[in-house]
C-alpha positions as CSV (number, residue, x, y, z in Angstrom):
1,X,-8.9,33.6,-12.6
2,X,-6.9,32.8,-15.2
3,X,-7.9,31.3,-18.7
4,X,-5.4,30.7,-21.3
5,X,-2.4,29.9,-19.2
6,X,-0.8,26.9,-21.5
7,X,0.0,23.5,-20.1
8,X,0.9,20.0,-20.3
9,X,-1.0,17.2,-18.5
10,X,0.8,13.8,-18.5
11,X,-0.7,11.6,-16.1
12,X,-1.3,7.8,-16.4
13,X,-3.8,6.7,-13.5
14,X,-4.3,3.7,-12.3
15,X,-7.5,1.4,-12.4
16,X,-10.4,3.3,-9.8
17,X,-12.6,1.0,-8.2
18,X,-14.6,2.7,-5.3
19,X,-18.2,0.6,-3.6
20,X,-18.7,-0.8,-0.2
21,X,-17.6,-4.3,-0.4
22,X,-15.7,-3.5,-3.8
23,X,-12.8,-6.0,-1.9
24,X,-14.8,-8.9,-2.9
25,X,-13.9,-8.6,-6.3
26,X,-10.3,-8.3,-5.5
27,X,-9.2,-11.9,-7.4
28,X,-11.2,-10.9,-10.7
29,X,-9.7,-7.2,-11.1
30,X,-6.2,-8.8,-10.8
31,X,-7.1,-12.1,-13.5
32,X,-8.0,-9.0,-15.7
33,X,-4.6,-6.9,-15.2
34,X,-3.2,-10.1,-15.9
35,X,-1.6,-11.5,-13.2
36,X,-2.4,-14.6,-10.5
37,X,-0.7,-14.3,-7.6
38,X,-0.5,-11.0,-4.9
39,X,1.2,-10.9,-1.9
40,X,-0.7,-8.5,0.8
41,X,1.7,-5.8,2.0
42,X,0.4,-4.3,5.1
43,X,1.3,-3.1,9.2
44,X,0.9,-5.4,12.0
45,X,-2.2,-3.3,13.4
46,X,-3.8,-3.9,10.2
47,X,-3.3,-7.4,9.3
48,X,-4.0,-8.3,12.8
49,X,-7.6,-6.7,12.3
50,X,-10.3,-9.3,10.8
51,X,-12.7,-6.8,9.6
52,X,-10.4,-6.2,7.3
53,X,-8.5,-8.8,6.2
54,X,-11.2,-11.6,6.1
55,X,-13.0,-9.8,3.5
56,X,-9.6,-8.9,1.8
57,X,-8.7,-13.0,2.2
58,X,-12.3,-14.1,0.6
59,X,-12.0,-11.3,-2.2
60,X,-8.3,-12.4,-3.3
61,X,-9.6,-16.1,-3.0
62,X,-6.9,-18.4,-4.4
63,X,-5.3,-15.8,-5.6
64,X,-3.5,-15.2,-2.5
65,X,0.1,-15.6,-2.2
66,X,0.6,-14.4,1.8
67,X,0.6,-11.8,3.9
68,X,3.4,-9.4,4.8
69,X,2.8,-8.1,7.8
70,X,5.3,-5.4,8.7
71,X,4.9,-2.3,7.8
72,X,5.8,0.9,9.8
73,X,5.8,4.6,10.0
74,X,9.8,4.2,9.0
75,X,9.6,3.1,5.8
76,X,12.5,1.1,5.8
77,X,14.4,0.2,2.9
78,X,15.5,-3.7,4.7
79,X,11.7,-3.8,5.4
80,X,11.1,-3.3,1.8
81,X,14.4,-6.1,0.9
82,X,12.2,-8.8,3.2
83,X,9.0,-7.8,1.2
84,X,11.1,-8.6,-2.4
85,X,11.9,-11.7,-0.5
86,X,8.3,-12.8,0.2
87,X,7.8,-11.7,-3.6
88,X,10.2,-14.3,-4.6
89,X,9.6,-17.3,-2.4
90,X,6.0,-16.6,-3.0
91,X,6.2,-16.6,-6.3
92,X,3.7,-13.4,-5.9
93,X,3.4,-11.4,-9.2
94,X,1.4,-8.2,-7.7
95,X,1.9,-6.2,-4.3
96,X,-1.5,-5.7,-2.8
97,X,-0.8,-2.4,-0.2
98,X,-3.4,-2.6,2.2
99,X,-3.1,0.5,4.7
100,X,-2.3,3.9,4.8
101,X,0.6,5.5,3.3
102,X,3.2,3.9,4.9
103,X,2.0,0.3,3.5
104,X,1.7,2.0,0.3
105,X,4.9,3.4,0.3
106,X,6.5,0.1,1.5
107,X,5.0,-1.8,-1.4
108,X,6.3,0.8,-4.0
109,X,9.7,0.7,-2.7
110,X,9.8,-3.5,-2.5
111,X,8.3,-3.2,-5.8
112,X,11.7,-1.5,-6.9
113,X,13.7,-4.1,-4.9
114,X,12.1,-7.0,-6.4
115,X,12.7,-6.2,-10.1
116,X,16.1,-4.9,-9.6
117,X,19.3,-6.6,-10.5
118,X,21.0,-4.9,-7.4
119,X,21.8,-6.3,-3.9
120,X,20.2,-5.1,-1.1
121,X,23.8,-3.4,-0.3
122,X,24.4,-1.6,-3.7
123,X,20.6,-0.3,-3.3
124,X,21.7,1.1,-0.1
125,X,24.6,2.5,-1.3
126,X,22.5,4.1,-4.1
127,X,20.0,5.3,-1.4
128,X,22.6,7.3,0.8
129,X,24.6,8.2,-2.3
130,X,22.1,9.9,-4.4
131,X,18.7,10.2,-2.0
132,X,16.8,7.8,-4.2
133,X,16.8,4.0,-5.6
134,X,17.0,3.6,-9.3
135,X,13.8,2.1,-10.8
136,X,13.7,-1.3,-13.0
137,X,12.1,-1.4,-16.3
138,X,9.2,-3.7,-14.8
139,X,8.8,-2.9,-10.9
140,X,6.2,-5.5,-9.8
141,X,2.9,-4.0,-9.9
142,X,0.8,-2.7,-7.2
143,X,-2.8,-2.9,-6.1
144,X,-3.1,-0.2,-3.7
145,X,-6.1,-0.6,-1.0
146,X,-6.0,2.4,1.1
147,X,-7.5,1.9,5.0
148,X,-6.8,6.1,5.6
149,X,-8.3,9.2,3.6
150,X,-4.3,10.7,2.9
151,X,-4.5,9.9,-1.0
152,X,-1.5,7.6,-1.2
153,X,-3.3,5.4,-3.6
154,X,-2.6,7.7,-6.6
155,X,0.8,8.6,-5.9
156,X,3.6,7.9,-7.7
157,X,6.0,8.9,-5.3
158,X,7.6,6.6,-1.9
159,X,9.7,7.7,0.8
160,X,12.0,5.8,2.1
161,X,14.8,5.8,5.0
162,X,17.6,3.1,6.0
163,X,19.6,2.6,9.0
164,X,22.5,0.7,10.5
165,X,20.9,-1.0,13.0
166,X,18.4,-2.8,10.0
167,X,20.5,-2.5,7.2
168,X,21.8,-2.3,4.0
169,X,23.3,1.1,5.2
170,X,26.4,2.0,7.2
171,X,24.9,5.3,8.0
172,X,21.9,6.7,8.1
173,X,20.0,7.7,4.9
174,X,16.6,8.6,3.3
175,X,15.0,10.2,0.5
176,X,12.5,8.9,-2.1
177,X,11.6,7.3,-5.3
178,X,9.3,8.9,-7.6
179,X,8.5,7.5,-11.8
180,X,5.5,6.9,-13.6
181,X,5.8,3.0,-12.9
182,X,5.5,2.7,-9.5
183,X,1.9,4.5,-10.4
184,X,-0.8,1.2,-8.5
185,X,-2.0,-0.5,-11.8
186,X,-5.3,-0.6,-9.5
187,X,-6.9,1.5,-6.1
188,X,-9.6,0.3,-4.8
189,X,-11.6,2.4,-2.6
190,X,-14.1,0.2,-0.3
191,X,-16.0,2.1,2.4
192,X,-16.6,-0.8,4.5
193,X,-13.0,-1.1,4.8
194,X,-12.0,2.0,5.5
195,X,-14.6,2.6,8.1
196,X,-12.2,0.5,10.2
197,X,-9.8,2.4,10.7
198,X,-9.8,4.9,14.8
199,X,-11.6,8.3,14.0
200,X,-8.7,10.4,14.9
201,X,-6.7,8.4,12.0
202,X,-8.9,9.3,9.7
203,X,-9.9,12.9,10.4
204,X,-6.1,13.6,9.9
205,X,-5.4,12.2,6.9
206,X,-8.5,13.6,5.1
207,X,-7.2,16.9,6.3
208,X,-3.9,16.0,4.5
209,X,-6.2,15.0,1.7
210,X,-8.1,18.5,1.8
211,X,-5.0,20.1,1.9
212,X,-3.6,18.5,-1.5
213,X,-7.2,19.9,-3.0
214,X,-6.7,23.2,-2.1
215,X,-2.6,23.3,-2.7
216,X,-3.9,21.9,-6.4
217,X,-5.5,25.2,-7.1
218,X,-2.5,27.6,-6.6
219,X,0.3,25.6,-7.3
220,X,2.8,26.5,-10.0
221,X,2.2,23.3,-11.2
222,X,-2.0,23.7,-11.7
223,X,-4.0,22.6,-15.1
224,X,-7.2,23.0,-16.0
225,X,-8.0,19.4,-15.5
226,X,-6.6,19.6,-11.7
227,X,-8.6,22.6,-11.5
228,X,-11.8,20.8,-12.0
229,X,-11.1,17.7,-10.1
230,X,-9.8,18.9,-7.2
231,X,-12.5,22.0,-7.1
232,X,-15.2,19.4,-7.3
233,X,-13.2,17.0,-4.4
234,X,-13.1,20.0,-2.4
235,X,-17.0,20.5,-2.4
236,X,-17.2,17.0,-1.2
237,X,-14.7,16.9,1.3
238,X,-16.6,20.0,2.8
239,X,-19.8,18.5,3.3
240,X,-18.7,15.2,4.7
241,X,-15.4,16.5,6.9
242,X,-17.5,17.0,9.3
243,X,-19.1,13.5,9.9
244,X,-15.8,12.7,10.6
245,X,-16.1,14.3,14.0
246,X,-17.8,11.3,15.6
247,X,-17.5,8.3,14.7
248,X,-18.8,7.3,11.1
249,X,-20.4,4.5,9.7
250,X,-19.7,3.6,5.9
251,X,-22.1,6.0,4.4
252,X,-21.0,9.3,6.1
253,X,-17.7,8.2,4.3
254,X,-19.0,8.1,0.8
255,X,-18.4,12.1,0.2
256,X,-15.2,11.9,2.0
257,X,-13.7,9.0,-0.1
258,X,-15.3,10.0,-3.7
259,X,-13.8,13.9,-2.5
260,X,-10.3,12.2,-2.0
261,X,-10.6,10.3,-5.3
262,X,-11.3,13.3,-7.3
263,X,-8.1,15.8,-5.0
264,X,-5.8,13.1,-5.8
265,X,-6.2,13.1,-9.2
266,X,-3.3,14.1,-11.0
267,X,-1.3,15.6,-7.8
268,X,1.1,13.3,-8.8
269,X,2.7,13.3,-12.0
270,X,5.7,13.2,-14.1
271,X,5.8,17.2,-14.4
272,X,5.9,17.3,-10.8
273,X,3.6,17.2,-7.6
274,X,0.8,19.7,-6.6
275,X,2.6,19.9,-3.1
276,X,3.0,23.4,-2.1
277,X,3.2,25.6,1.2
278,X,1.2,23.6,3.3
279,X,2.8,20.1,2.4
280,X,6.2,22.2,3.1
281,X,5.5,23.2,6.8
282,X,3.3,20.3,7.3
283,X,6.4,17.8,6.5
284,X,9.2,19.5,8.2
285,X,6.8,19.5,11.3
286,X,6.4,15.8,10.7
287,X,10.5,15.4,10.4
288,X,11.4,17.4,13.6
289,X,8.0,16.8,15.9
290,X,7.0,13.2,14.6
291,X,3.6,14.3,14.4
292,X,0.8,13.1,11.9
293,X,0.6,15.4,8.7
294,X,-2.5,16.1,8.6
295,X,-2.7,17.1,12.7
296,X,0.0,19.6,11.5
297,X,-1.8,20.7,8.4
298,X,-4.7,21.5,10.8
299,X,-3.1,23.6,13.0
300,X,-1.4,25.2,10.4
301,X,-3.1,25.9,7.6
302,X,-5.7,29.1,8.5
303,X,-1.9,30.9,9.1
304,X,-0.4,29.7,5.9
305,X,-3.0,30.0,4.0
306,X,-3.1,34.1,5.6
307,X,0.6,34.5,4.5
308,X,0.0,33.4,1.2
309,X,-2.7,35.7,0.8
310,X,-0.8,38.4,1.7
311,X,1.4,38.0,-0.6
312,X,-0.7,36.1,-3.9
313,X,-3.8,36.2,-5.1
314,X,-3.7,32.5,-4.2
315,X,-6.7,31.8,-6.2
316,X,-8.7,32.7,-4.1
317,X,-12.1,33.0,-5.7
318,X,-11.6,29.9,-6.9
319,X,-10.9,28.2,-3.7
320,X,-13.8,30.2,-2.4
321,X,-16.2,28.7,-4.9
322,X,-14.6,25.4,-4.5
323,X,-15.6,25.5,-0.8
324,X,-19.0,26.9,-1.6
325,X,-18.3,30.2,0.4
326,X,-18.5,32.9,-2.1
327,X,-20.1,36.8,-2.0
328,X,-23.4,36.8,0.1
329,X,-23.0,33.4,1.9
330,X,-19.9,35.2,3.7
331,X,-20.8,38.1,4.1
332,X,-21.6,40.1,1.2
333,X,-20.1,40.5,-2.4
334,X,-17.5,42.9,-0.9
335,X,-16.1,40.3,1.4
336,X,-12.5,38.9,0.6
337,X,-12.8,35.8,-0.8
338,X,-9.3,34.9,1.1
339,X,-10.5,35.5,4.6
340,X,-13.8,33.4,3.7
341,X,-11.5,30.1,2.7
342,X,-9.1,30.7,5.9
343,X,-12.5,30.5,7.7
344,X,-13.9,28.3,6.0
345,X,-11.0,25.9,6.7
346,X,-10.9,25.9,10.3
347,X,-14.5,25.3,10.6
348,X,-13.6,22.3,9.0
349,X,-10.8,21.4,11.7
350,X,-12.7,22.5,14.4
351,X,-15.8,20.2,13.3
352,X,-13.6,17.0,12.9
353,X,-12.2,18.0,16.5
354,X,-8.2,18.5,15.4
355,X,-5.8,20.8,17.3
356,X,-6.3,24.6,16.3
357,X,-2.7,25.5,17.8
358,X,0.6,23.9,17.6
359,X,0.9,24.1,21.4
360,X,-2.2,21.9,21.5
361,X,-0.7,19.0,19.7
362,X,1.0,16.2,21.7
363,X,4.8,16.1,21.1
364,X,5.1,19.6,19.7
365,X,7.9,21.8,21.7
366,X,7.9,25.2,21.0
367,X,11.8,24.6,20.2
368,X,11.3,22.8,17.3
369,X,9.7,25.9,14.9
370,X,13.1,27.5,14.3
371,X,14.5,23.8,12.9
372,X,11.0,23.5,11.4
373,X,11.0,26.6,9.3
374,X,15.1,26.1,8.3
375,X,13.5,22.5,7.1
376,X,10.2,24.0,5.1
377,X,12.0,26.8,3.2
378,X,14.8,24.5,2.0
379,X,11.8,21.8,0.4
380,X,11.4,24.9,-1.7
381,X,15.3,25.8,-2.9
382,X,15.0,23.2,-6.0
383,X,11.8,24.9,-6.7
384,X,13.0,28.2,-7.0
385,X,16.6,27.6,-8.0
386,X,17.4,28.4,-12.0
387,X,17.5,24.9,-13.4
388,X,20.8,24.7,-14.2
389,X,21.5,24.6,-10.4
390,X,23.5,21.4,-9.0
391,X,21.8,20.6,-5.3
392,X,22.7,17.3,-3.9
393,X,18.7,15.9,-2.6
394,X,21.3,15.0,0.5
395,X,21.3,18.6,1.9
396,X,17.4,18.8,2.7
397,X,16.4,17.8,6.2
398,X,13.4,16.5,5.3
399,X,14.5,14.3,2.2
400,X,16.6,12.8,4.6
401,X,13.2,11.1,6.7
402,X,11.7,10.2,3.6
403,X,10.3,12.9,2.0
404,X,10.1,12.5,-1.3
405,X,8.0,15.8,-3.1
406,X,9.4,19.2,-4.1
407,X,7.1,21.8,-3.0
408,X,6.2,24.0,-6.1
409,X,5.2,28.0,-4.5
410,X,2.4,29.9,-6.5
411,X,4.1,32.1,-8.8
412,X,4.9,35.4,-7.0
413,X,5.4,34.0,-3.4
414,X,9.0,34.1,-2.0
415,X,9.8,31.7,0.7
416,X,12.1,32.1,3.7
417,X,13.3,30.8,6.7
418,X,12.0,33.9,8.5
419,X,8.5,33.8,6.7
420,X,8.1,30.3,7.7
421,X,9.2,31.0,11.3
422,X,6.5,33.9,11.7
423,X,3.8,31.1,10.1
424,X,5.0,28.9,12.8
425,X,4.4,30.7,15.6
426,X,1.1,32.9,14.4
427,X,0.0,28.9,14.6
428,X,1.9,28.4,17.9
């Protein structure tokens, strides 16, 4: 392991509130960031779900503006122009996201929309121009209140797409917008609300979470403080993944939640994410088989996670000791610390009951792993590029649905098309 690699860790967090019922104190936690009004940001399934947004209504109080109902998957950028819209007629002065990551996303992007001084058309424009929306000098906040266990609440980063058929675009475009102030002033973390959200939903997205942990270790762009936090998230997504295989009740979730607290933290920062091969495969899977990320991270990751090995040291005593499978308890001091995490890891997929093979996974054609490996090892061009290379974010595949991370490779790892393609199908 290394010890006196330098660094630089610039992260502004926002607010962490984490309890069951923590929602009820919703309308005080925004008096004290200083503003009165929030508009709820949020998908139909959601806001049509009283479990959660009764107690959301009573914890905002008269502090409610409305509710904005219409979030999908898409991430459109003329979803996000109707948001700015309820903003303004609302007179709303904070986004509350209540959802997974598309909600979140949604309310970053309309947070852009809402302070800019551009029209909807001219932010289009910008959007299939240059694969990103500028950002105003006071975005309107957000209060993110994630319903999944994917760690979108301390993000800095949206995608975003736009089409003709919604608008502002005359073609179609994507990408994402990433900067320190569309960072949620506040995430609150609430058990009892998150509990309401279908099993399989949330076994996926903690795997997504568990796979930002254990990308955090060997990324080129790991600290010491990352080290720690997400080492210590690790540990407690292991022991509670696997409640997450019937099921759970608000408790089972506590080690799950606090775990994707802690792998979250600092993932997402100016210097750049901790995204690396697994967020890589796992996306351009998402792009070309419109399948969850964390199903695909599932499936994938005991075969990425080999490949790396082979070729890096991966860090993998610390990820062994992170998931509490070191010497004896695997086997014996003489045991590779690398095969114990790759095992290690699918004991965790297998207990939450996610698919172990690609060909197990609805919607997955064996067709699509040439396109999906061509898609993977450009996400990793910009990262390996010399700086002063010119790459219009256009090119990529996968910026183009909304992608909106660089994958940064461990030092020493070389990425191809080819190496992806054999990953793909050792997971096929």
């Amino acid at each position: 392991m290394e010890s006196n690699r330098d660094f630089r860790f610039a992260y502004d967090p926002p607010i962490i509130r984490y309890g069951a019922g923590s929602v009820r104190d919703l309308a005080s936690e925004i008096s004290d960031l200083g503003r009165t009004r929030g508009l709820v940001v949020t998908g139909r399934t959601t806001g049509g779900d009283p479990d959660v947004m009764d107690p959301l209504r009573r914890g905002l109080g008269g502090r409610l503006a409305g509710i904005f109902a219409e979030t999908t998957a898409d991430k459109r950028l003329s979803t996000a122009v109707r948001c700015a819209e309820r903003v303004r007629d609302t007179d709303a002065d904070v986004l509350v996201a209540v959802g997974g990551g598309s909600s979140i996303d949604l309310a970053r992007v309309a947070s852009v929309v809402a302070g800019s001084k551009h029209s909807p058309e001219e932010l289009g424009s910008q959007l299939a121009a240059t694969g990103t929306l500028p950002v105003p000098d006071d975005p309107v906040p957000v209060v993110a209140v994630p319903t999944t266990l994917a760690g979108a609440g301390l993000s800095m980063l949206a995608g975003v797409t736009a089409d003709p058929a919604s608008g502002p675009v005359s073609e179609p475009a994507g990408g994402g917008v990433g900067d320190p102030r569309l960072m949620a002033t506040l995430a609150v973390y609430d058990p009892q609300v998150v509990v309401e959200t279908p099993r399989e939903v949330l076994a996926g997205s903690a795997i997504n979470s568990f796979s930002k942990g254990v990308e955090a270790l060997y990324a080129s762009t790991r600290t010491p403080i990352t080290d720690a936090t997400a080492s210590r998230g690790l540990g407690l997504l292991a022991e509670g993944l696997p409640a997450l295989g019937s099921p759970p009740d608000a408790g089972d979730l506590a080690p799950v939640i606090r775990g994707v607290i802690l792998v979250g933290y600092g993932t997402s920062r100016p210097s750049g994410t901790a995204f690396s091969v697994l967020h890589a495969i796992g996306h351009a899977l998402r792009v070309h088989a419109d399948i969850q990320l964390g199903v695909a991270h599932a499936a994938v990751a005991p075969e990425a996670l080999a490949w790396l090995f082979e070729s890096v040291d991966g860090r993998r005593e610390l990820l062994a000791d992170a998931l509490d499978v070191a010497g004896s308890d695997v086997g014996g001091p003489e045991t590779d610390p690398a095969d114990a995490v790759a095992d290690r890891v699918s004991e965790l997929r297998d207990a939450i009951g996610l698919p172990a093979r690609l060909r197990d996974v609805d919607g997955v054609d064996h067709g699509v792993l040439d396109d999906a490996a061509a898609t993977a090892a450009e996400g990793f061009i910009g990262a390996n590029d010399a700086p002063d290379v010119d790459r219009d974010p256009r090119e990529s595949r996968a910026t183009a649905h909304g992608w909106s991370g660089t994958p940064h490779p461990p030092p020493g790892l070389t990425v191809s098309t080819d190496a992806v393609r054999n990953v793909l199908e050792a997971a096929w």
